[in-house]
Legacy VTK file of the C-alpha trace (Angstrom):
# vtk DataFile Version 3.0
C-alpha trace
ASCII
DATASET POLYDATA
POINTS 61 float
-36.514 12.081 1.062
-33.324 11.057 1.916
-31.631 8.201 0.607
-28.424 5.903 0.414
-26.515 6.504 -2.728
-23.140 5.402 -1.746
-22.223 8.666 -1.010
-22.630 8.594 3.320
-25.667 10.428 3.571
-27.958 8.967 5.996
-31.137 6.741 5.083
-34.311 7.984 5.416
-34.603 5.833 8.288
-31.392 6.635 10.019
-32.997 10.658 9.803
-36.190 10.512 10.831
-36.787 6.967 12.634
-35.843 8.273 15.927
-36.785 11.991 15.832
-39.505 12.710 18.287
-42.051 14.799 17.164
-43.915 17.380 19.059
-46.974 17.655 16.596
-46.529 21.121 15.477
-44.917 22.709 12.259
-45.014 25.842 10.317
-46.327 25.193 6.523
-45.644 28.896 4.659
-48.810 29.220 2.330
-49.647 32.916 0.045
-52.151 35.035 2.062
-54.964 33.887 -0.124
-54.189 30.147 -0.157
-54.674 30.651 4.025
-58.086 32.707 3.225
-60.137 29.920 1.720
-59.024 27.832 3.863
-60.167 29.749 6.723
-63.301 29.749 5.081
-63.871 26.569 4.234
-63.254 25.777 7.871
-66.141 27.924 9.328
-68.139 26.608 6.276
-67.717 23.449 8.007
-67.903 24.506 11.771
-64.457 23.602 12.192
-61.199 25.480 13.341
-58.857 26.097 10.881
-56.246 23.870 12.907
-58.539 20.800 12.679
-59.806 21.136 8.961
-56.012 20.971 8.033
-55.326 18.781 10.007
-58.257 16.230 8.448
-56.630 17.188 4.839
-53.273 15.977 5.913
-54.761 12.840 7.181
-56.377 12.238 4.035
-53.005 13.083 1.938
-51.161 10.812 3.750
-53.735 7.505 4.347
LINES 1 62
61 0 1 2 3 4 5 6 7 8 9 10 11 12 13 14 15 16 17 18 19 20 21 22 23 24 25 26 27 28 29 30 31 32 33 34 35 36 37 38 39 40 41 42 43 44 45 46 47 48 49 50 51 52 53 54 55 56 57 58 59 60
C-alpha cells in the first residue's frame, strides 16, 4: 500500500482514489493452484470466473 512517509511518494489515496477500473486483472497462480479451483467451480455449478470472484468478495467484506 502506498503511504506518506515524508519522502513525496503519493498517498494511497492520491494513487488509487481516482483510477477507474475496468473490472478485469490478471492474478498469476502455479498450474495446480488454477486446477482445484477449476474443480471446485464445476463442483459447485459455477464458472471458474464467478467462484473467484465470490472468494474475493469474501476476502475483502
Amino acid at each position: 500500500m502506498a503511504s506518506n512517509s515524508g519522502s513525496g511518494r503519493n498517498t494511497f489515496a492520491s494513487t488509487y482514489g481516482s483510477k477507474k477500473y475496468g473490472g478485469k486483472f490478471v492474478v498469476r497462480i502455479p498450474p495446480e493452484l488454477h486446477e482445484r479451483l477449476a474443480i471446485r467451480a464445476l463442483i459447485e455449478g459455477d464458472s471458474l470466473n464467478n467462484y473467484c470472484k465470490q472468494i474475493l468478495e469474501k476476502a475483502v467484506a
